[in-house]
N, C-alpha and C positions, 0 to 999 in steps of 0.2 A: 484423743486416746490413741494409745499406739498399739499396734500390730506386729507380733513377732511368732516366729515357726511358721510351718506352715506346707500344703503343698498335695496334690490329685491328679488321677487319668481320667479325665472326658475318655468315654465309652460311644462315641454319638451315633443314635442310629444311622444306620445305612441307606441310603436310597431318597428317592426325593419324599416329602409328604405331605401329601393332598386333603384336603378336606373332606370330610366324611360323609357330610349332608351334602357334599356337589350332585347338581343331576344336570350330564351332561347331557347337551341335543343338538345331533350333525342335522343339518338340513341336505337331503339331497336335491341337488335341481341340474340346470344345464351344466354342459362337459364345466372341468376345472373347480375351481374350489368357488369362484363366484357362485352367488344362490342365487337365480334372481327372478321376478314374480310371474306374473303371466297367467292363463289359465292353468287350473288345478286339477291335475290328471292322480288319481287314488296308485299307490305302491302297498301292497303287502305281501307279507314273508309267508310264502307256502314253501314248505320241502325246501327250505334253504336258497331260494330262489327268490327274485325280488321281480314279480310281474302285476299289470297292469291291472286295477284293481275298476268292477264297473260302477264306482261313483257317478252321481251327474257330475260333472265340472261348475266349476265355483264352490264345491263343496270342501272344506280343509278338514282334513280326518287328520289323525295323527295316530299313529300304536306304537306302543312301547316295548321295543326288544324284552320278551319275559326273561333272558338269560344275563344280559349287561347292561338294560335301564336305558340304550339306546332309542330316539326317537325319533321316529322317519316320520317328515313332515312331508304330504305329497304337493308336490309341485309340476307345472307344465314343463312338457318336452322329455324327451329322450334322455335317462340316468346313462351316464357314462357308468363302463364297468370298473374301469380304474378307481372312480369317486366309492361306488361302491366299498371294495375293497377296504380303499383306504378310509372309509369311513368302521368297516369293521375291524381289522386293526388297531381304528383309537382306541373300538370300544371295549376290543380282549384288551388292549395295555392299560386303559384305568382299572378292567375288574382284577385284575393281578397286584396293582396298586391298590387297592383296597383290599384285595386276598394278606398283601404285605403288613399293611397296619394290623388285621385282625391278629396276623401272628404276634405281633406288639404288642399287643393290647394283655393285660395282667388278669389276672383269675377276678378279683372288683370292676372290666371294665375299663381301667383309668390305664393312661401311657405310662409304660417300665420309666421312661424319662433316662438317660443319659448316664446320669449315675446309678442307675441301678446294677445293684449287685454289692453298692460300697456303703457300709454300718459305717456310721459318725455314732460315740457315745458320749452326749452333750452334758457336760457339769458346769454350763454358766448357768446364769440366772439375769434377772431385771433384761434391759430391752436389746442389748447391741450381742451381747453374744447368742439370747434366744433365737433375734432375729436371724443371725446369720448362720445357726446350724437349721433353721426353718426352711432360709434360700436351697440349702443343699437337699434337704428333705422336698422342697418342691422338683426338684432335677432328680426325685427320682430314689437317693440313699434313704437306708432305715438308717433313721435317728431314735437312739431310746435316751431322753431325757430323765437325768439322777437328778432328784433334790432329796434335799432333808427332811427327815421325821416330821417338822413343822410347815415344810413344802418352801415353793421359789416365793420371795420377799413381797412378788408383783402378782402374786399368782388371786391379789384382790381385785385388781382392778379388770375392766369389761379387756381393754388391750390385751392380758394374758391370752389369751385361747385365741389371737388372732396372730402375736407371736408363735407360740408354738404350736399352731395345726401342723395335723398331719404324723405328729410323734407318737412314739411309744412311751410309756412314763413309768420309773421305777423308785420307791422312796427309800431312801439307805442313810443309817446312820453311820455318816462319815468321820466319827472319831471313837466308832468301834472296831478293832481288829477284822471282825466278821464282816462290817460294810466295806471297809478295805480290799475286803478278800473281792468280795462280788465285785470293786472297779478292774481289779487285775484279771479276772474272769471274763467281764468281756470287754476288755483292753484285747486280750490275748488272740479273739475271731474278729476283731475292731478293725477298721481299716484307720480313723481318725479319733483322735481324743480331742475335745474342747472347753478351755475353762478360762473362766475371767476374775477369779480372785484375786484378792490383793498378793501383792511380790511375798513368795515366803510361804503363803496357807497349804496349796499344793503339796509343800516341802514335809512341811508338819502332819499332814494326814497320809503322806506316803500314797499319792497319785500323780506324784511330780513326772517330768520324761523319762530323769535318769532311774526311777522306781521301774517306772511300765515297762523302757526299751528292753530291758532281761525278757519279759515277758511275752513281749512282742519286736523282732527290729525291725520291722517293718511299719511302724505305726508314725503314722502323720501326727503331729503334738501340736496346736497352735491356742497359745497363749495371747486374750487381749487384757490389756493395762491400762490406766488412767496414765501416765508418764513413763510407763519404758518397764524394764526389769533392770535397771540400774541407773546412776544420778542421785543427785538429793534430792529430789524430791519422790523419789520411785513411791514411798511408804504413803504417799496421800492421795486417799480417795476421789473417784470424779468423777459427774454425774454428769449427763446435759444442758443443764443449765450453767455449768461451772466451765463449759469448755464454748458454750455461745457467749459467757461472758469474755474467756480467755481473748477467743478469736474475733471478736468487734463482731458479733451478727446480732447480739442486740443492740448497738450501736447505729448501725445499718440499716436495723429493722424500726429503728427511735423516727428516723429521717429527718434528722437536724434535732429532733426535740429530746426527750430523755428518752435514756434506755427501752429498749422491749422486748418483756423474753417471748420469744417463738414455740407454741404452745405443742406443734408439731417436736418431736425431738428429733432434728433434723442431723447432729453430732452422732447420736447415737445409729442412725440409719446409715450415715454414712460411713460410722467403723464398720458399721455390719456388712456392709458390703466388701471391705476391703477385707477383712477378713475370710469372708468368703472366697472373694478373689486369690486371695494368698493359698487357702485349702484346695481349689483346683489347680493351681501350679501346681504344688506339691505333688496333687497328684498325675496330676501330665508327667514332671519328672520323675516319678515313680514310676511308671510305665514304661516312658523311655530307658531310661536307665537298666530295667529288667528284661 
């Protein structure tokens, strides 16, 4: 299948990002950053202060900073004040790090993810273009997925809902005026349009590019095909199985013997990524460009 238009700005968070469930623990012990054993003299935090705590020795207490999850494990000899220090230090810069993500984090809980902020409004159906306006929806963009009246072709099988998690889903009859209207509608706050119909149908319902760009010029168009949008063979249909036969993978897959079609549709996953890939250039160059 081929891939045409295309193109996005990664948005990519800022700053590094750390795991959420880390629980970090400085050990203090003698001078410098080595820990090392010996008898076991008790440290705990009064008034900001890190003094000798009256354990027997050989006893390992441990407490936990109530403020940054820090854990002072007591150890023999003398804390240097430096270690100190720079042990709290770590522990304000991860709670700030972890201050950072919660601001990340969306009203559900879940990471804004990269593309957040950028609508894809997805008019393919069956696997390689569902899957790849789903890729973008995991990075983050609202995807509101258009089918027809009668719904997507695939939307029988168990695969469906594992295509398109995570979409919004809208049914429009697209060879009425009125459903027309609703694509240019939200074409218009759209950042991305995606469709995989055959060369020509777009044309015919008046959701093609040159329909939408009036409506929006800023809108990413990306178009996938069984053969191109031009060529003789553009007008025929192609499925996974038609393009593992094309390219020798169940040949390959036979291993000397006959044919074997690969029950994975691996054709189809991997337009879907390129397509994907294509939608965030786009948008990189949209960004730059602006």
């Amino acid at each position: 299948m081929s891939v045409m238009s295309a193109i996005v700005s990664l948005r990519p968070l800022s700053g590094e990002v750390v795991c959420l469930s880390e629980q970090p623990a400085c050990r203090l012990g003698d001078g410098g950053t080595q820990l090392g054993g010996g008898e076991q003299l008790g440290l705990a935090e009064t008034g900001g202060h890190l003094a000798r705590d009256p354990h027997a020795p050989g006893v390992r207490d441990r407490r936990e900073h109530a403020a940054v999850g820090l854990r002072l494990e007591r150890r023999a000899g003398p804390v240097a004040l430096g270690e100190v220090r720079r042990a709290r230090r770590e522990a304000h810069r991860r709670a700030r790090e972890r201050a950072e993500i919660g601001q990340r984090l969306g009203s559900g809980g879940q990471a804004r993810g990269p593309l957040d902020g950028v609508t894809v409004v997805d008019l393919t159906s069956y696997i390689a273009g569902s899957y790849s306006a789903m890729m973008l929806g995991d990075m983050g963009a609202r995807v509101v997925k258009v089918e027809g009246l009668e719904g997507d072709a695939f939307r029988e099988l168990p695969g469906f809902y594992g295509w398109n998690r995570g979409k919004r889903s809208i049914a429009v009859n697209l060879k009425a005026p009125d459903g027309c209207a609703v694509i240019h509608r939200l074409a218009d706050t759209a950042d991305v349009v995606m469709e995989n119909m055959r060369p020509g149908v777009v044309e015919r319902l008046g959701v093609d590019y040159e329909s939408l760009r009036p409506v929006n010029s800023r809108l990413i168009y990306c178009s996938i095909s069984a053969f191109g949008p031009d060529g003789p063979e553009r007008d025929r249909p192609g499925y996974d199985p038609v393009f593992q036969a094309l390219g020798g993978v169940m040949t390959l897959q036979g291993f000397g013997g006959a044919p074997q079609y690969v029950r994975i549709p691996v054709t189809d996953y991997y337009t879907a990524a390129l397509a994907c890939q294509a939608v965030l250039a786009a948008l990189d160059a949209m960004e730059t460009v602006s």
